[in-house]
N, C-alpha and C positions, 0 to 999 in steps of 0.2 A: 419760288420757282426751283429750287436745288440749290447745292453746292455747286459750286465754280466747277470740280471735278464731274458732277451729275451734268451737267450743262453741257461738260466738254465731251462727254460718252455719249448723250443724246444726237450731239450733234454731228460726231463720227457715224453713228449708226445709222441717221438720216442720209449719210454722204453718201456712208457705203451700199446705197441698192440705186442711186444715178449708178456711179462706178462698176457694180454687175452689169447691170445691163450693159455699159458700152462695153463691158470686158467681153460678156456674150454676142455682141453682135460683132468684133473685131475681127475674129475672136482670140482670147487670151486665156489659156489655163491659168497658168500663171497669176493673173492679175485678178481674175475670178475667185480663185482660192485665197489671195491677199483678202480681197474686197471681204470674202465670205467670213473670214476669221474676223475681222475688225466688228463686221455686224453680231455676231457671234459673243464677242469678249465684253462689246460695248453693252447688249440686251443682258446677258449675263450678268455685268457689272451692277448696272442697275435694278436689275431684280434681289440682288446680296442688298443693296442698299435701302433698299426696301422704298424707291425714289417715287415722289409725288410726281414724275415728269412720267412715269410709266402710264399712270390714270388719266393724264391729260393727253397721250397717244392714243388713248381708246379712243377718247372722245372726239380726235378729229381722224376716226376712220383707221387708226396705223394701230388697231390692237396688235397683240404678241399673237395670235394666228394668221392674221391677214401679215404679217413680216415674214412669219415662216413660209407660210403658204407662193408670195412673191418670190423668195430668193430659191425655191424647188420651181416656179413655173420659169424663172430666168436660168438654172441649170438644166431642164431641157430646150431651152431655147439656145445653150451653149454647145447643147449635145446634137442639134440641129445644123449649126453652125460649121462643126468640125466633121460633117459629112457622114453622122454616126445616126440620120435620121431614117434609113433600110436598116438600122440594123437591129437583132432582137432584143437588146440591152435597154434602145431607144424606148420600144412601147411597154420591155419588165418595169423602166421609168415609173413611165405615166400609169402603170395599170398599181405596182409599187405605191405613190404619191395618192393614187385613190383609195387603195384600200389602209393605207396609214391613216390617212383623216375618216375614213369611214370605222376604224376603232377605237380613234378619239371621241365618237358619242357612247361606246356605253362605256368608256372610261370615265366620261367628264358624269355623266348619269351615276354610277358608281360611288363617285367622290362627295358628289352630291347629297347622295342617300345615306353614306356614311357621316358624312358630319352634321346634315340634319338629325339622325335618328339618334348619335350622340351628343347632341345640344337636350340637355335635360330641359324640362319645363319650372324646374326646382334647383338652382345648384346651392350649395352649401359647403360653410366651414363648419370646423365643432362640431357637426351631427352626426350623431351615430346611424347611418341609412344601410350602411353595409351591411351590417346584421338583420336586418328587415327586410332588404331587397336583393336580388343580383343583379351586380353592376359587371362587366367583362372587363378584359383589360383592351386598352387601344389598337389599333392597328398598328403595326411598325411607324412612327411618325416618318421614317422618311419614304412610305406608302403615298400620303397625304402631305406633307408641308410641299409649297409648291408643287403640287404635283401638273398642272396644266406645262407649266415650265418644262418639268420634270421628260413629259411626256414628249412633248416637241420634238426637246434636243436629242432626242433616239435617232432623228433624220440626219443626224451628224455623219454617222457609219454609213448611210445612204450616201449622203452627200460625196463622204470623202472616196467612195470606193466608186463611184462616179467620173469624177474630177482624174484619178487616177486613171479610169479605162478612155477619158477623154484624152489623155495626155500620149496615153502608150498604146489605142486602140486596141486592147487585148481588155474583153468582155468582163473575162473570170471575176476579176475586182468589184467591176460595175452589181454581179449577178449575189457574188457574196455581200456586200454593203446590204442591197435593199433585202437579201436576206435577212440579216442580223437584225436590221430595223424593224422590218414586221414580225419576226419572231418574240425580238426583246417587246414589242409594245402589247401582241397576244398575252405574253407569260404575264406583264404589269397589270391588266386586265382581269387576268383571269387568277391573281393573287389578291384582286380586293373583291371579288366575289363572293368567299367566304362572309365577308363582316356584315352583308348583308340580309342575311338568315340565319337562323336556329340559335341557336346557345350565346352567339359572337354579339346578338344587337343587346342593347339595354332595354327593359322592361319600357310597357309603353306609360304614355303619362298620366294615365287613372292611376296605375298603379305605384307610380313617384309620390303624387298627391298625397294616396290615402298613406304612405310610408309616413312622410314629413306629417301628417298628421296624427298620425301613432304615437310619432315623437314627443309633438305638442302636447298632448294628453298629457302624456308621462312626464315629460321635464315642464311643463304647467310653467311658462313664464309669465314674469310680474311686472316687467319696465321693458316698452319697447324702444330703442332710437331707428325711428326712419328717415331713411334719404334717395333723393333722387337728384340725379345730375349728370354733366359731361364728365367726360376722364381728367379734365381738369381740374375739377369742383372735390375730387377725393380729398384732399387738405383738411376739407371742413367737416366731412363725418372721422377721418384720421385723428382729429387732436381729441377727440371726445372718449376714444376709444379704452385710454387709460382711467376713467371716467366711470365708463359701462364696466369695469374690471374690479373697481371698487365701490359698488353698489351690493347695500343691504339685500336689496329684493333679486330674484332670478332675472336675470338682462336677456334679453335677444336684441341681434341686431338684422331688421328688416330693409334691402336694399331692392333698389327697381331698375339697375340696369349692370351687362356682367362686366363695362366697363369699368364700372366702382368696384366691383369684386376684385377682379383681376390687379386693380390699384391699391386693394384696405392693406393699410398694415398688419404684421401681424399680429395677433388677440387671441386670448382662449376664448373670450364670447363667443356663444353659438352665430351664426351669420345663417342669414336665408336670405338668397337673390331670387324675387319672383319678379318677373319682366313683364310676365302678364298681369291686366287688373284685374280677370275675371277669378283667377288662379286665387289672388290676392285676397279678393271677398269673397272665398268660397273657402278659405282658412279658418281653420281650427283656432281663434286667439282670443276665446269664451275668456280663459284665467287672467287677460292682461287686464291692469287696471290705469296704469300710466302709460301715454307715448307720447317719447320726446321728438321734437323735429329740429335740425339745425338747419333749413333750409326752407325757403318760403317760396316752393314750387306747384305747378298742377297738378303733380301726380299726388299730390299729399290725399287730394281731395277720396283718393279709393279707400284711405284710414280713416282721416275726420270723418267719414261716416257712420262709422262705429260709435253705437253711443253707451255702450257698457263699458267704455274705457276715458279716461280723462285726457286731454292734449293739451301739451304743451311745446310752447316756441323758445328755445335755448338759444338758436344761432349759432353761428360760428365765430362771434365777436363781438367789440364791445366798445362803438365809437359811435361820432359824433354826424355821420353819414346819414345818408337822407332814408339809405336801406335799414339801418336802426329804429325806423320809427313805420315801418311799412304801415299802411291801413289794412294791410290783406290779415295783419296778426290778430285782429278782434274776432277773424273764427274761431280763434285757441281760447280754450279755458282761462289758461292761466300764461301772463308770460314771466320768464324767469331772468334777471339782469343781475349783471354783475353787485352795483349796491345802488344807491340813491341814484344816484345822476340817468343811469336808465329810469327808472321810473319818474325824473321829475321831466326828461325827453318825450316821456309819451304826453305827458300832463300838456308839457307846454304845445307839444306838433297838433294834441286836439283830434286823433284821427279815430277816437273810436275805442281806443282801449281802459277799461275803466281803471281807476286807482287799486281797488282792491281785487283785481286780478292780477297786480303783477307782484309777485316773491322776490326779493333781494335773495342772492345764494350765493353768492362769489363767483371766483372764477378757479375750481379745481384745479386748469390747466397750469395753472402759474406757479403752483409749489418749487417747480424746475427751478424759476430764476431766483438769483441769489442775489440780498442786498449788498452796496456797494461801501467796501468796506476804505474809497479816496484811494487816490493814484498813488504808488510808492515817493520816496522824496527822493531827490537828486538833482543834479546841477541842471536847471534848464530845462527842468521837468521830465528828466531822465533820469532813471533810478540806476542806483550804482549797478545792479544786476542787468544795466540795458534796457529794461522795462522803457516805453513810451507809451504815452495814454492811446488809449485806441480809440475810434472814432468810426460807428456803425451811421451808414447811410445806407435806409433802408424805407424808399420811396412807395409807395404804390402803385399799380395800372394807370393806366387813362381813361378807366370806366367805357360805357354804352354811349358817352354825347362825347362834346367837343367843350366841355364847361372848363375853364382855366382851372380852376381848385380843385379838378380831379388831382393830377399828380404832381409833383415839381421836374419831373425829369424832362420837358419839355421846355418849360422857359429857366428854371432854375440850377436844374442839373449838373449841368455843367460847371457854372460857376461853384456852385456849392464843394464839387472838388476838387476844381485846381485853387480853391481857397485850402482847402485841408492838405492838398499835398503837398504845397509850398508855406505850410505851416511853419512858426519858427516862434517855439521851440518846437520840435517835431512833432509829428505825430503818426500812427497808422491807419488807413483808412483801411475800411473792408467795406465792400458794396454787394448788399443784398437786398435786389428788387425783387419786386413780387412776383409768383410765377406767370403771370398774366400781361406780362407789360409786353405791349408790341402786338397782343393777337388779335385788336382790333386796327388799332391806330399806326398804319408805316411810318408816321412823325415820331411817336415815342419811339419805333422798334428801330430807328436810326440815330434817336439820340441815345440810345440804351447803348448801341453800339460805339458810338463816339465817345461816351462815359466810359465803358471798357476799355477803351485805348489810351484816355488818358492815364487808367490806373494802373494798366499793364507798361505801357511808359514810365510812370513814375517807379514801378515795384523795378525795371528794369536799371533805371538812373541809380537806383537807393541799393541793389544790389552790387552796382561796382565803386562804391562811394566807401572808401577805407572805414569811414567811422561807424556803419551803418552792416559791419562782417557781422553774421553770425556762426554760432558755435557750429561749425560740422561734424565735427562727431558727432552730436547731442542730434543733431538732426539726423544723420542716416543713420543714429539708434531708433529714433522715433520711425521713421521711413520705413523701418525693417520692423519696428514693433505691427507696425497698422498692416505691410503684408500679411503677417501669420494672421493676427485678428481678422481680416479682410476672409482671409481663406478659409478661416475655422466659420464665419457669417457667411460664407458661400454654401461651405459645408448641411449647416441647420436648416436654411433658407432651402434646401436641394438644388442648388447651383449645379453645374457640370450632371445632374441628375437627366435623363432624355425628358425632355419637358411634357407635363400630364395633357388631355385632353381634361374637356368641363367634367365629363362622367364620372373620370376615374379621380380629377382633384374633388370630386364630391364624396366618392365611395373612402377617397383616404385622406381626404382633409383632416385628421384630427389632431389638435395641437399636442403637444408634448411641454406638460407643464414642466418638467426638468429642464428642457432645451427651451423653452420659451424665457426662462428665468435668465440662464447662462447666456442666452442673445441677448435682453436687458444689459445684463453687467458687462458684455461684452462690447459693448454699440459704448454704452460708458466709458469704457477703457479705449476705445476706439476716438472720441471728442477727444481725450484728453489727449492721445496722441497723435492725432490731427494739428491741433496747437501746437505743438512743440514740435511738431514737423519743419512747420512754416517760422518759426524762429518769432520773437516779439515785435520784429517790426516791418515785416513785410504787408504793401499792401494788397490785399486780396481782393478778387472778384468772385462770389459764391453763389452758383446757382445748385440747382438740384433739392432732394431731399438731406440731404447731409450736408454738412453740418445745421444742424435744424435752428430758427431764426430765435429760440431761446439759447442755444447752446454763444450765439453771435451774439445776445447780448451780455451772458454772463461773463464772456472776454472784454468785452465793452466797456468801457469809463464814460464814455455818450453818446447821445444819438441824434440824429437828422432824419425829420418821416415829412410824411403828410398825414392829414385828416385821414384815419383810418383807425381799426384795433390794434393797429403795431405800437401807436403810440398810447393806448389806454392802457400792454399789456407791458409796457416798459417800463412803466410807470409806479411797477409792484417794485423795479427796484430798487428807487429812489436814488435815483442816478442823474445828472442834467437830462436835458435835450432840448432838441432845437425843432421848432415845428414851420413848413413854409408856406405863406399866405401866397399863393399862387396869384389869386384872384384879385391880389391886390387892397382886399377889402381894409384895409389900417391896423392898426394894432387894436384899438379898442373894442372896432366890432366885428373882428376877427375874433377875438376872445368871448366876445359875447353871443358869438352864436355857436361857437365851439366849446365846449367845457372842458374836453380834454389839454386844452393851449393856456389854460388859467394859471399854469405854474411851468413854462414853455418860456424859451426866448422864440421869439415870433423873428422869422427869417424871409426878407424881402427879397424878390425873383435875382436880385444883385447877390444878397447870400451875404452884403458887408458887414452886417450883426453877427457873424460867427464866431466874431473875436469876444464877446460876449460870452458865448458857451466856452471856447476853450479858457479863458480865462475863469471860469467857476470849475472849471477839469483840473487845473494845475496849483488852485487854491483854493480846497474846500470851505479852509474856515471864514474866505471873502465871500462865500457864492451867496447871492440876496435870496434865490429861489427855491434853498431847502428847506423852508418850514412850510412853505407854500408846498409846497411838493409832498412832503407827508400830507399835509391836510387833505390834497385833493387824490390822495392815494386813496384814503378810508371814505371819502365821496365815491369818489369813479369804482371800486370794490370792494365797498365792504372793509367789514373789521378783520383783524387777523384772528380774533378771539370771536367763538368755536371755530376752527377749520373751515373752509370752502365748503371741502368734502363732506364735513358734517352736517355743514349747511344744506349741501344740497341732498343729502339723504333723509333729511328731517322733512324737504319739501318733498320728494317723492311721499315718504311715508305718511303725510299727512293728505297728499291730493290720493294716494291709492284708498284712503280710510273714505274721504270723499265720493269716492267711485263706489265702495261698497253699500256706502247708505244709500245713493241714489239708489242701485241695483236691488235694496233688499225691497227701495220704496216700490218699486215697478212691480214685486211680487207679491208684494202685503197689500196696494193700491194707496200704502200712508207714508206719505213724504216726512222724514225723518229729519230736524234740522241741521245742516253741517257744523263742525267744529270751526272753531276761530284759528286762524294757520297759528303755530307756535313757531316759525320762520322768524330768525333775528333780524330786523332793518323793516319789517312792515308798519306802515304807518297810513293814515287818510288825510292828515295837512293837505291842507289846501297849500299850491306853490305861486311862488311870485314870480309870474311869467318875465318879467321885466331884467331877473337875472339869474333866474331858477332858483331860489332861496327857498327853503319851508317857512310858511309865514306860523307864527304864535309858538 
């Protein structure tokens, strides 16, 4: 419903049009003009805030015209009131208030056909379209951003020059206001007129089309990754992205809505947002031979149609989850898992995916994390340098049902850190839930909240606690390091730049592999100074994109998840952790239907096994679950030896060879036979459902 602040503006501006009216019928200049600025400041307020409670006004009746339009028919019912209803000011009013809203229609028409006929049917990053097509520059953005708003509040000058001749019965005022208003709202009019003819609009959408398909020809791609999703679901085309940058074959990245645009990170891959499906199959994508999908959506279905190209299912992770084993993935050619344990997952769910369809590749993503090289030594498990082990708790959602073994932050949450924060010997907690948590379930989205307080309490207690100071200098070095970086990434990003419309970020989308490079190394230097901001033992609450949940582990000494990829990808770096059986299922067959928890302390909804993991934290050469824990490293992903990356370039280059024999068979009418994959980890063992093992 809003902030406590949105809540409190809505509820002033609601107040304030009872309050006109009695003011008008009192009558009160005075109190009128109060009332008017309050509704005024408050609809204001909340349009800045860009507040969810404005769209629930529409909808019962109180949109932002029908407000405006009210507190103009209660200022002449004021002016009625004060005996000014003979006089000629009265009916300049009302004739005023009619022809105001009478050119607010071809304003609102105007704005309309402007941002339609600048929503391209194609947007793009990386494409070079600019030199193929003419694209115009925008209109002044502050033409267009809010402009219904914008336009309204012109009846201000009306209002106030009103209010004034109500006050001192002298006209003049009254005659000038509703001057100014109609004038300023004709000129605003008749300044976006221009954008919608001749030279000022962008070519129309045949003519997009056949450009982006000129392109295609020419830069002839070889690997596509497609996706579709909410603005939320960016994450999962996001980590691949470094991925698609280090791929042998020519990459595109194919997206189907401009919320995921607006969200990719940035890439020098070419990116094409087509929203339409019809747009989509009527592409030019003859040269593609692979496409990847990290998602198992409907819209996929407008690519897997394509049968001159191979598909394949990647996903965005690599756990023990019931979405790990979809049945929908037997449309894909081929699916690709991190090492064994994915493939013995499909074997045993039985849903349809054959054995030798799926390629072992790694998990490219995880180069980032860094193996763990044991806690520093020191009194109490504090290292002379202050160092305390740190201790990542980094839960999952609550999923689409209400199944206990979604996430632990429900029944476990809690406990789980006011175990860690009254640790002894200490320790640091930092708490990074998933970005999802709460946006189905109000239960999780109150415990999530109630976990933030204990940790903001605890980082509170632990900051005025003598032994627990950290270095201030070193911090507002750090502090003042990450402003300049901040600024100089605001800078490349086009921060403080007047923000592009879709046309023009298409016509100059084009990366700058120079600045693209220096943002890397700068977002680097930017982690590192991040940490050392925060001093080594403050506990943390981290949400957002930053600091990214690899960068939270490589600070980490351990971890605390649920069933999820968090914990298959934490696992590269041989560090404890602690996984929580929400569900209650026991430890034995908890492990057993989970393969990620095989070298896990398994943590009961009480959280009292924690002493467990910290204890393997503060004494490596005691910890029983490190040999366990390599083993089921090179299960859950693969060898270290060849590369991820090389892995997974091997399996491109081998399913595009795939694609070609088919295609040559379709034009000779002689089906050619395919090559045996040369992918390290494929095998056809039959597995032993009983505990996933390869039998012989």
């Amino acid at each position: 419903m809003g902030s406590a602040s949105e809540l409190a503006a809505a509820a002033f501006m609601m107040l304030g049009y009872p309050a006109l009216m009695l003011a008008a019928l009192l009558p009160s200049v005075g109190a009128f003009a109060a009332a008017a600025a309050v509704t005024y400041l408050a609809d204001h307020y909340l349009h800045r805030r860009g507040s969810y409670l404005i769209s629930r006004l529409s909808k019962v009746r109180a949109g932002l015209s029908i407000r405006f339009l009210i507190r103009q028919l209660l200022l002449v019912l004021l002016l009625a009131r004060v005996t000014l209803d003979s006089d000629l000011v009265f009916y300049a009013a009302i004739a005023c208030f009619l022809g105001f809203y009478g050119l607010q229609v071809p304003h609102g028409a105007l704005v309309t056909l402007i941002s339609n006929g600048r929503r391209m049917p194609v947007a793009t990053r990386n494409v070079d379209l600019g030199s193929r097509i003419r694209i115009p520059d925008a209109p002044p953005q502050g033409l267009l951003n809010r402009a219904a708003e914008k336009v309204l509040h012109l009846d201000l000058l009306a209002v106030a020059g009103l209010l004034v001749t109500a006050a001192t019965s002298d006209s003049v005022h009254g005659f000038a206001g509703l001057s100014a208003t109609l004038l300023l709202a004709f000129v605003y009019v008749a300044a976006l007129a221009p954008y919608v003819r001749g030279r000022r609009t962008p070519p129309k959408a045949v003519t997009v089309l056949a450009a982006v398909d000129g392109w295609l020809r020419e830069y002839r791609p070889e690997t596509v990754l497609y996706f579709s999703g909410s603005k939320d679901s960016a994450y999962q085309v996001n980590m691949w992205l470094e991925t698609m940058e280090q791929l042998e074959s020519r990459p595109l990245i194919l997206l189907r809505e401009r919320v995921i645009l607006q969200n990719l990170a940035p890439t020098t891959v070419p990116v094409i947002c087509v929203p339409g499906g019809v747009h989509l199959m009527n592409m030019d994508l003859s040269s593609v031979r692979v496409a990847l999908y990290a998602a198992n959506v409907g819209k996929n279905i407008h690519m897997l149609r394509v049968p001159t190209m191979k598909h394949v299912f990647i996903g965005h992770g690599d756990s023990d989850k019931l979405a790990s084993v979809n049945p929908f993935s037997k449309v894909y050619d081929e699916v690709w898992t991190a090492g064994r344990a994915g493939r013995d997952r499909y074997a045993i769910a039985d849903v349809g995916v054959r054995d030798e369809d799926i390629v072992e590749v790694g998990r490219p993503q995880l180069a980032p994390i860094q193996p763990w090289q044991g806690v520093p030594e020191g009194p109490r498990g504090t290292a002379a340098d202050g160092h305390c082990p740190t201790i990542l708790y980094a839960p999952t959602w609550e999923g689409w049902d209400d199944s206990p073994g979604n996430t632990s932050i429900l029944l476990a949450g809690e406990n789980i850190v006011r175990a860690l924060v009254k640790a002894d010997p200490p320790v640091r907690v930092l708490y990074k839930p998933h970005p999802f948590t709460g946006t189905r379930s109000t239960k999780a989205a109150a415990a999530h909240r109630r976990i933030t307080a204990l940790i903001q309490k605890a980082a509170a207690e632990r900051g005025a606690d003598p032994r627990f100071q950290a270095d201030a200098a070193a911090q507002a070095e750090a502090k003042s390091e990450l402003a300049r970086i901040e600024a100089r990434l605001a800078e490349l990003s086009g921060g403080g730049v007047e923000k592009r419309d879709e046309a023009e970020a298409t016509r100059d989308g084009l990366a700058d592999l120079a600045e693209h490079e220096e943002a890397a190394r700068l977002r680097a230097e930017w982690n590192d100074a991040y940490w050392r901001s925060l001093g080594v033992r403050e506990h943390r609450v981290i949400t957002g994109a930053e600091p990214r949940l690899y960068d939270c582990f490589n600070v980490s000494d351990a971890m605390v998840s649920d069933i999820s990829s968090v914990v298959s990808d934490f696992i590269a770096s041989g560090k404890p952790y602690a996984v929580t059986d929400s569900a209650e299922l026991g430890v034995e067959e908890f492990k057993r239907q989970n393969t990620a928890v095989r070298a896990a302390v398994i943590l009961s909804n009480s959280a009292r096994e924690l002493g467990e993991l910290l204890a393997a934290v503060h004494d490596p050469e005691a910890d029983p679950l490190g040999a366990a824990r390599e083993e089921l490293k090179r299960y859950l992903l693969g060898p270290d030896e060849p590369t991820s990356i090389d892995q997974f370039n091997t399996a491109v280059r081998n399913l595009a060879q795939k694609a070609e024999i088919r295609n040559r068979g379709q034009k000779t009418g002689v089906r050619e036979a395919e090559p045996a994959s040369r992918v390290p980890g494929r095998r056809t063992k039959p597995v032993d459902e009983a505990n996933g093992v390869v039998k012989g």
